[in-house]
FIROLUM-782511 format. One record per atom (N, C-alpha, C): atom name; x, y, z. Coordinates in steps of 0.05 Angstrom, whole numbers, padded with zeros to 5 digits. Example, Ala and Ser with C-alpha at 12.3 -4.5 7.8 and 13.67 -1.06 7.14 Angstrom:
<pt><atom>N</atom><px>00264</px><py>-00114</py><pz>00156</pz></pt>
<pt><atom>CA</atom><px>00246</px><py>-00090</py><pz>00156</pz></pt>
<pt><atom>C</atom><px>00264</px><py>-00066</py><pz>00156</pz></pt>
<pt><atom>N</atom><px>00257</px><py>-00045</py><pz>00142</pz></pt>
<pt><atom>CA</atom><px>00273</px><py>-00021</py><pz>00143</pz></pt>
<pt><atom>C</atom><px>00258</px><py>00001</py><pz>00157</pz></pt>
//
This chain:
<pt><atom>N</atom><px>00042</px><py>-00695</py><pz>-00111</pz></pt>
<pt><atom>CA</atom><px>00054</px><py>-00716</py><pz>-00096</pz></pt>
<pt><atom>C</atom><px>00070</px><py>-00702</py><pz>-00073</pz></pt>
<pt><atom>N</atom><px>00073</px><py>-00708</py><pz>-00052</pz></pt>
<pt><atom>CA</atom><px>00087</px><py>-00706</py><pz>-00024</pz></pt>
<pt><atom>C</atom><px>00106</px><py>-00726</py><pz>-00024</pz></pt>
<pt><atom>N</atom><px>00128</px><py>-00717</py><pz>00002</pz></pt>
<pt><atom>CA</atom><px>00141</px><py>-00737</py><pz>00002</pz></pt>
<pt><atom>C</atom><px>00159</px><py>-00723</py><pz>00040</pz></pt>
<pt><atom>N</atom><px>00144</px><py>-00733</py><pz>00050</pz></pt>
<pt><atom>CA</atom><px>00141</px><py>-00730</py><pz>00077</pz></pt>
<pt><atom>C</atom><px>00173</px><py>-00729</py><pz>00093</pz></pt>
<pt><atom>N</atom><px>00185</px><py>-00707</py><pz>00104</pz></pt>
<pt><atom>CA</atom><px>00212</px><py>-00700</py><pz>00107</pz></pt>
<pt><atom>C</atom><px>00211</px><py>-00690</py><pz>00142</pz></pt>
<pt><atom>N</atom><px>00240</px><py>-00692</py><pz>00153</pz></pt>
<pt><atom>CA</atom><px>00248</px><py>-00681</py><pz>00175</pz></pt>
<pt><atom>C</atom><px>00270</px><py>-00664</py><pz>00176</pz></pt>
<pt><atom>N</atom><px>00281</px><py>-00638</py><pz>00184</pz></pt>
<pt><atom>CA</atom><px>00288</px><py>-00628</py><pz>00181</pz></pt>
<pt><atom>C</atom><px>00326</px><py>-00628</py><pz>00180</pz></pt>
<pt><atom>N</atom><px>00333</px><py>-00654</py><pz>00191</pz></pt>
<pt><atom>CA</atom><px>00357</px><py>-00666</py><pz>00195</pz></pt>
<pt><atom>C</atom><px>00354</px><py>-00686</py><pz>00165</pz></pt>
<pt><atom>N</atom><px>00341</px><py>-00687</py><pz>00147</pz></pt>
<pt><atom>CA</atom><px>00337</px><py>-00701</py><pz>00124</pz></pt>
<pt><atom>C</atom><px>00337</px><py>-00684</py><pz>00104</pz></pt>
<pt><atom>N</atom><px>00334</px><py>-00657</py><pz>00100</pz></pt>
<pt><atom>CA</atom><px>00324</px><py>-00645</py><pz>00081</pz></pt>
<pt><atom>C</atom><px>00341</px><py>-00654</py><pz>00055</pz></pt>
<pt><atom>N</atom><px>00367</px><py>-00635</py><pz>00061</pz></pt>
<pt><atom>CA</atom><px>00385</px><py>-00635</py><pz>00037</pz></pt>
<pt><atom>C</atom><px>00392</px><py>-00667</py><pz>00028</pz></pt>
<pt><atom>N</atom><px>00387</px><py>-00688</py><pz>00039</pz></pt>
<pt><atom>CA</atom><px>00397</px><py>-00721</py><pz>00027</pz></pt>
<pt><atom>C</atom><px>00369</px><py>-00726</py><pz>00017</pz></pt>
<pt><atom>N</atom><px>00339</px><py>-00718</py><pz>00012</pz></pt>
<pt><atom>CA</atom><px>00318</px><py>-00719</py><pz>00007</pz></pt>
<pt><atom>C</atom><px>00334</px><py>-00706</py><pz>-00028</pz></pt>
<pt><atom>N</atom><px>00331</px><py>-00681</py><pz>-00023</pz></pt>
<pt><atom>CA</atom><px>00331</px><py>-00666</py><pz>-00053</pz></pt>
<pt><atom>C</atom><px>00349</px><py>-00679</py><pz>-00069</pz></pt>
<pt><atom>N</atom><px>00376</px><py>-00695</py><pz>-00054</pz></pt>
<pt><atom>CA</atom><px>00390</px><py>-00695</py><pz>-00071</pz></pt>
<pt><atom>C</atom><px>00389</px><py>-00717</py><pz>-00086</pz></pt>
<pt><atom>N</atom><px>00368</px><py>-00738</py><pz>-00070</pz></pt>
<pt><atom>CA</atom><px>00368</px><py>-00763</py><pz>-00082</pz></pt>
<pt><atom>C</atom><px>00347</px><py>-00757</py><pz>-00097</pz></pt>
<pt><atom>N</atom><px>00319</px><py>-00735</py><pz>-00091</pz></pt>
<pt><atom>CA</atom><px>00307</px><py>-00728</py><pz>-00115</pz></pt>
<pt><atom>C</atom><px>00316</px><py>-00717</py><pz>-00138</pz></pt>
<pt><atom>N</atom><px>00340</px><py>-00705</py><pz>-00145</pz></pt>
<pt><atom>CA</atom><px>00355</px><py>-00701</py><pz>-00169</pz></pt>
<pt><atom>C</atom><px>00373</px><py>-00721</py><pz>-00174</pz></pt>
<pt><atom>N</atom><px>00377</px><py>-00744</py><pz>-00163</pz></pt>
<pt><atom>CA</atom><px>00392</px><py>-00769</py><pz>-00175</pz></pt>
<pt><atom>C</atom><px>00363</px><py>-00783</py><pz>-00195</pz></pt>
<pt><atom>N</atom><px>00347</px><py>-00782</py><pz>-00177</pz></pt>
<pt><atom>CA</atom><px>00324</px><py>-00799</py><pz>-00196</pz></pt>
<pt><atom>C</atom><px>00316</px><py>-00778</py><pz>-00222</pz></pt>
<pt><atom>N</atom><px>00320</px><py>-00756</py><pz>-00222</pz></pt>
<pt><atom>CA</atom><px>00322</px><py>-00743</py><pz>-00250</pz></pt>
<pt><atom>C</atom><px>00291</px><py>-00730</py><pz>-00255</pz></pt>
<pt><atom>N</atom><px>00282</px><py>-00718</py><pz>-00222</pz></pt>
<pt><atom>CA</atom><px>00257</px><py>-00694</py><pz>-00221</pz></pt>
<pt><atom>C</atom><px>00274</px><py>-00670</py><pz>-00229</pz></pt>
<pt><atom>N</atom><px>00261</px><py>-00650</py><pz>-00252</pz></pt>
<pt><atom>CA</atom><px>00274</px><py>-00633</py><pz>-00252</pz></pt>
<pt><atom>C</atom><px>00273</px><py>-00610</py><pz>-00231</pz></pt>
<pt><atom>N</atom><px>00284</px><py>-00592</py><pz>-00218</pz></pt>
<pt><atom>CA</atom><px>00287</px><py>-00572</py><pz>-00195</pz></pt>
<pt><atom>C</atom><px>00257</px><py>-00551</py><pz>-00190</pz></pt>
<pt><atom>N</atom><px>00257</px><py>-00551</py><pz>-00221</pz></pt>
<pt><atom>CA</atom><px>00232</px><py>-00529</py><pz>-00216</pz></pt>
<pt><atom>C</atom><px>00202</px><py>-00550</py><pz>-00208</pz></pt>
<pt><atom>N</atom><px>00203</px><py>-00577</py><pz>-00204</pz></pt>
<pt><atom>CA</atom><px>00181</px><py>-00581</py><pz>-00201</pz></pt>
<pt><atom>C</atom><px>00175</px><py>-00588</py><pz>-00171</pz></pt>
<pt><atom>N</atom><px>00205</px><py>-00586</py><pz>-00157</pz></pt>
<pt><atom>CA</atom><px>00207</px><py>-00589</py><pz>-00130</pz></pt>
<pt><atom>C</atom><px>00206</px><py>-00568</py><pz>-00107</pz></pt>
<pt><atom>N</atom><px>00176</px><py>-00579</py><pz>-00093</pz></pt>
<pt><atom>CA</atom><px>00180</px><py>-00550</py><pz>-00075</pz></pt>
<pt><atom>C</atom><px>00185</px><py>-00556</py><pz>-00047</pz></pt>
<pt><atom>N</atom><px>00199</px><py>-00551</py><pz>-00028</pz></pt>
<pt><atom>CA</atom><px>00200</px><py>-00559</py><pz>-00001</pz></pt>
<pt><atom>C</atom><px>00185</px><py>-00537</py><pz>00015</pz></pt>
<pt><atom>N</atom><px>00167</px><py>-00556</py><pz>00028</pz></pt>
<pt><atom>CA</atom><px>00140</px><py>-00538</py><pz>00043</pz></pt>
<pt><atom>C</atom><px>00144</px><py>-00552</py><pz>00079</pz></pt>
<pt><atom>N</atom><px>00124</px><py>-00532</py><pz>00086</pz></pt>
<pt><atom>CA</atom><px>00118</px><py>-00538</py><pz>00112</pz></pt>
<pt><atom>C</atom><px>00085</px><py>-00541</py><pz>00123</pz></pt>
<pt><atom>N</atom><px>00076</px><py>-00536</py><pz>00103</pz></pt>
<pt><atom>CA</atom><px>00041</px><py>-00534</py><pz>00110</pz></pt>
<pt><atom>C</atom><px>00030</px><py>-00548</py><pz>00076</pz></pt>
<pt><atom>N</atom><px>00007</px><py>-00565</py><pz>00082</pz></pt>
<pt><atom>CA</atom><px>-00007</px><py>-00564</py><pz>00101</pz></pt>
<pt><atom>C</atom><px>-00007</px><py>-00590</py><pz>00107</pz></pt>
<pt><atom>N</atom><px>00027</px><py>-00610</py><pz>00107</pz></pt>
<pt><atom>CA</atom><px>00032</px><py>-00631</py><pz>00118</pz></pt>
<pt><atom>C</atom><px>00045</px><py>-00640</py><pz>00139</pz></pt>
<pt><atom>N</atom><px>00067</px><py>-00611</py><pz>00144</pz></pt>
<pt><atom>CA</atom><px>00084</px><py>-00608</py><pz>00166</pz></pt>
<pt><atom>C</atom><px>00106</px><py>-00610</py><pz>00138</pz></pt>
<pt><atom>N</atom><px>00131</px><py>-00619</py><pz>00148</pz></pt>
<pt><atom>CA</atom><px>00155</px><py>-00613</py><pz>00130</pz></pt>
<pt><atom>C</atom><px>00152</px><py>-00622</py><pz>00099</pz></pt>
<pt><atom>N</atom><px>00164</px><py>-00627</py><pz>00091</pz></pt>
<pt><atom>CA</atom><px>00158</px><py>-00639</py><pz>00059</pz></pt>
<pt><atom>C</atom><px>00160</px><py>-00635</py><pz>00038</pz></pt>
<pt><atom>N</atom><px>00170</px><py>-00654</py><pz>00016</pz></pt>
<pt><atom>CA</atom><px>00173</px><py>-00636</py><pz>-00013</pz></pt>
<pt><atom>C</atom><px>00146</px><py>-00642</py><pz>-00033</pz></pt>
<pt><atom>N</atom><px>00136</px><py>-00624</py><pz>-00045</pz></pt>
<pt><atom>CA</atom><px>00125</px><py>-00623</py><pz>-00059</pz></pt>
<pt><atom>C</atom><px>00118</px><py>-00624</py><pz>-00091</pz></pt>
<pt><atom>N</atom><px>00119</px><py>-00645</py><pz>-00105</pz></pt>
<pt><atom>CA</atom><px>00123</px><py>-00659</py><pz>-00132</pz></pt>
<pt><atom>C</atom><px>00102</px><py>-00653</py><pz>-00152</pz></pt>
<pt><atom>N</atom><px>00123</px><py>-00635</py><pz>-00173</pz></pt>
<pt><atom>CA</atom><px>00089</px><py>-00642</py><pz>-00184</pz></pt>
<pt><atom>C</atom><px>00084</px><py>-00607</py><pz>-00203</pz></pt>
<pt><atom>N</atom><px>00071</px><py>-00600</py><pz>-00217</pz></pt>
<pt><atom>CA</atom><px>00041</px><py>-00613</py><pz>-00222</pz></pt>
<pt><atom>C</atom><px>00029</px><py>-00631</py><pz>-00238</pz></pt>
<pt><atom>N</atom><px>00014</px><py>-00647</py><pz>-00238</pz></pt>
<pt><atom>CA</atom><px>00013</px><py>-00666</py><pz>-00266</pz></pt>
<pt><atom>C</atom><px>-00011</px><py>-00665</py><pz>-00278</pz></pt>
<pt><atom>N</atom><px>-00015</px><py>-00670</py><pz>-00296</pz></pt>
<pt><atom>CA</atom><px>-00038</px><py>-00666</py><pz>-00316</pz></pt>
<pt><atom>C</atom><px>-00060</px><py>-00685</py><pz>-00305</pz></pt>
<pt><atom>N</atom><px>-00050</px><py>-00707</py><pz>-00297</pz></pt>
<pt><atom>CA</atom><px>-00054</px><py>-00743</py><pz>-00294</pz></pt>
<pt><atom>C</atom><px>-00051</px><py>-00748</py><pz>-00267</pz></pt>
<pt><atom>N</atom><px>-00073</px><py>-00761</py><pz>-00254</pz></pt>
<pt><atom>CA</atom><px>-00065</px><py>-00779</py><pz>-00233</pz></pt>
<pt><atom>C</atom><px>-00050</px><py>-00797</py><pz>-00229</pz></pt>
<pt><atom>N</atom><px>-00053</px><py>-00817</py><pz>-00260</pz></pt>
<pt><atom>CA</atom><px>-00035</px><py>-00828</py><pz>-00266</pz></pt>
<pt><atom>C</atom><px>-00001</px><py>-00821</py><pz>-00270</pz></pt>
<pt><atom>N</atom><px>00004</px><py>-00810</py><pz>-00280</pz></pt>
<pt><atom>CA</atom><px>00027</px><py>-00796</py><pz>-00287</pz></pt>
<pt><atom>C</atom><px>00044</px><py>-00787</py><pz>-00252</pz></pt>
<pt><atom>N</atom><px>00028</px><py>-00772</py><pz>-00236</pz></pt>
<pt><atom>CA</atom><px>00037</px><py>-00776</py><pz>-00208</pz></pt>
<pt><atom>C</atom><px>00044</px><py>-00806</py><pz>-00197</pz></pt>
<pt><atom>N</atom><px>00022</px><py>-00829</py><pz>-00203</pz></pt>
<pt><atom>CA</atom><px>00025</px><py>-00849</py><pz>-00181</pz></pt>
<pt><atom>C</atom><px>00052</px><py>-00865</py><pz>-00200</pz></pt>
<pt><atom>N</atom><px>00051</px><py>-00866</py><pz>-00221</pz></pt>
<pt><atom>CA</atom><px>00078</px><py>-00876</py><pz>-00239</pz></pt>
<pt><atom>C</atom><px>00102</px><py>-00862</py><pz>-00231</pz></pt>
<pt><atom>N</atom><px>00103</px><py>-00844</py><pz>-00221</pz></pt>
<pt><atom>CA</atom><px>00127</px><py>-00825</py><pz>-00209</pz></pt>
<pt><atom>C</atom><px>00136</px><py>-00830</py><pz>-00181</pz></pt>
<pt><atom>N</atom><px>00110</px><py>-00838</py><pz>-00169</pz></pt>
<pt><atom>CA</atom><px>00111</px><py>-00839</py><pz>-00143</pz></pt>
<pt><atom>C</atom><px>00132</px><py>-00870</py><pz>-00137</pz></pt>
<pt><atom>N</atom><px>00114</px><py>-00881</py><pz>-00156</pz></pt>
<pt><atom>CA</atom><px>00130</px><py>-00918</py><pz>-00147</pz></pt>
<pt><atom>C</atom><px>00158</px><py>-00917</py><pz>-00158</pz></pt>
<pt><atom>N</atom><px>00160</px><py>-00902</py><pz>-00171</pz></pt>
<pt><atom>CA</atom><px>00187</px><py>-00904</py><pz>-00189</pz></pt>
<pt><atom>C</atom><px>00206</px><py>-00884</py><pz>-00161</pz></pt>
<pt><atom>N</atom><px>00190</px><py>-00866</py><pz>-00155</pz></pt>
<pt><atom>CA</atom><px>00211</px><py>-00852</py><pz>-00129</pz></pt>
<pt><atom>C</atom><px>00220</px><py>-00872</py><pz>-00100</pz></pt>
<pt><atom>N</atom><px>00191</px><py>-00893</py><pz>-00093</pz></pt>
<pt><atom>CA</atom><px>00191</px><py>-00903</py><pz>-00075</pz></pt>
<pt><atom>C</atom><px>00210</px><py>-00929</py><pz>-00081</pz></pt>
<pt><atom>N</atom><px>00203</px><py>-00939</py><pz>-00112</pz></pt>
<pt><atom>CA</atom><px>00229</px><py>-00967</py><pz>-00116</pz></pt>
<pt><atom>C</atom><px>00260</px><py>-00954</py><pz>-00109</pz></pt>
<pt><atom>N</atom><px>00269</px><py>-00928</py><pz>-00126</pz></pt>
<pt><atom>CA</atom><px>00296</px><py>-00923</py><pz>-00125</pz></pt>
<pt><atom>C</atom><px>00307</px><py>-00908</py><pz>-00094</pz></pt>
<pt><atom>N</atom><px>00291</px><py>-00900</py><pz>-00075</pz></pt>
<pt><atom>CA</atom><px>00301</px><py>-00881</py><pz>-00060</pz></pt>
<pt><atom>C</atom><px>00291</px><py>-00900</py><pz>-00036</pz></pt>
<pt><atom>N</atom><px>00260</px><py>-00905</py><pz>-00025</pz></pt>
<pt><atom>CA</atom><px>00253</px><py>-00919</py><pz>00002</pz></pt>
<pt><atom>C</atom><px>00243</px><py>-00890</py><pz>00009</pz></pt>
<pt><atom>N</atom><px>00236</px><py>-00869</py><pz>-00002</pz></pt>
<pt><atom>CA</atom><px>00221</px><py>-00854</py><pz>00010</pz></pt>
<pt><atom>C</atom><px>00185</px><py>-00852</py><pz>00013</pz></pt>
<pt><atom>N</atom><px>00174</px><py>-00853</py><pz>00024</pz></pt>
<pt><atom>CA</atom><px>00145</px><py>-00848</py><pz>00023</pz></pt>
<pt><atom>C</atom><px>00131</px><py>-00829</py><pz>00007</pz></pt>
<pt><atom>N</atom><px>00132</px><py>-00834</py><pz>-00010</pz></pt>
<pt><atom>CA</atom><px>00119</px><py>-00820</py><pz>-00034</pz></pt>
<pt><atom>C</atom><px>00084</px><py>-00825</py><pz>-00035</pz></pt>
<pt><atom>N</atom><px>00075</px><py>-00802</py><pz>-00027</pz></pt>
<pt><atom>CA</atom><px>00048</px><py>-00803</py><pz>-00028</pz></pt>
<pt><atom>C</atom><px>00031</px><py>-00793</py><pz>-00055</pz></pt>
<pt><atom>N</atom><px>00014</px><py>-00800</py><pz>-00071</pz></pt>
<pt><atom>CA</atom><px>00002</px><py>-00776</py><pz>-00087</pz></pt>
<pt><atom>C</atom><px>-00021</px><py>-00765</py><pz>-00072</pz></pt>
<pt><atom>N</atom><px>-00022</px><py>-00741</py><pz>-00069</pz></pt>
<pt><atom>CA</atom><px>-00042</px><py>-00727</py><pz>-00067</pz></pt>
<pt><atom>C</atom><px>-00054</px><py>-00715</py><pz>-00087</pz></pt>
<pt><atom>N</atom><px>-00092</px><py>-00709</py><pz>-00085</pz></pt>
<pt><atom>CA</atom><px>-00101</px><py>-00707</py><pz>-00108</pz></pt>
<pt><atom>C</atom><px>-00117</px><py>-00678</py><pz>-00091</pz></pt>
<pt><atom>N</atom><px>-00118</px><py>-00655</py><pz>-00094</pz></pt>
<pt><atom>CA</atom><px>-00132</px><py>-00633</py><pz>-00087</pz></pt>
<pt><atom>C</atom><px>-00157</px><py>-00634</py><pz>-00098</pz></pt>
<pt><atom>N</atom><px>-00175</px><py>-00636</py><pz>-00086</pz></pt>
<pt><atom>CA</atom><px>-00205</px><py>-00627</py><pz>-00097</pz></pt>
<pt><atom>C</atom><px>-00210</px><py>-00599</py><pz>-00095</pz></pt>
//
């Protein structure tokens, strides 16, 4: 999962991702190959991502995407 960021957002992004209770190690803040962004994840389940995703997008208003790598 992604979750699409600007650089004047970073640190109020993470921190509201550790209010919703992602633990640290599964959060990565990247720059490729979406441009800024934190990176969620890994999950076993597609499911298990898109249940994370809505649960990020109800509590926060962030755009929570799942991405699925082929």
């Amino acid at each position: 999962m992604i979750i699409p960021t600007v650089t004047t957002e970073v640190n109020y992004v993470q921190s509201q991702l550790n209010q919703v209770g992602i633990p640290p190690q599964y959060i990565l803040f990247r720059d490729r190959p979406f441009g800024l962004h934190y990176a969620i994840g890994t999950f076993s389940k597609r499911s298990e991502a898109e249940r994370l995703s809505d649960i990020i997008r109800d509590r926060t208003k962030f755009d929570a995407r799942v991405y699925h790598e082929r």
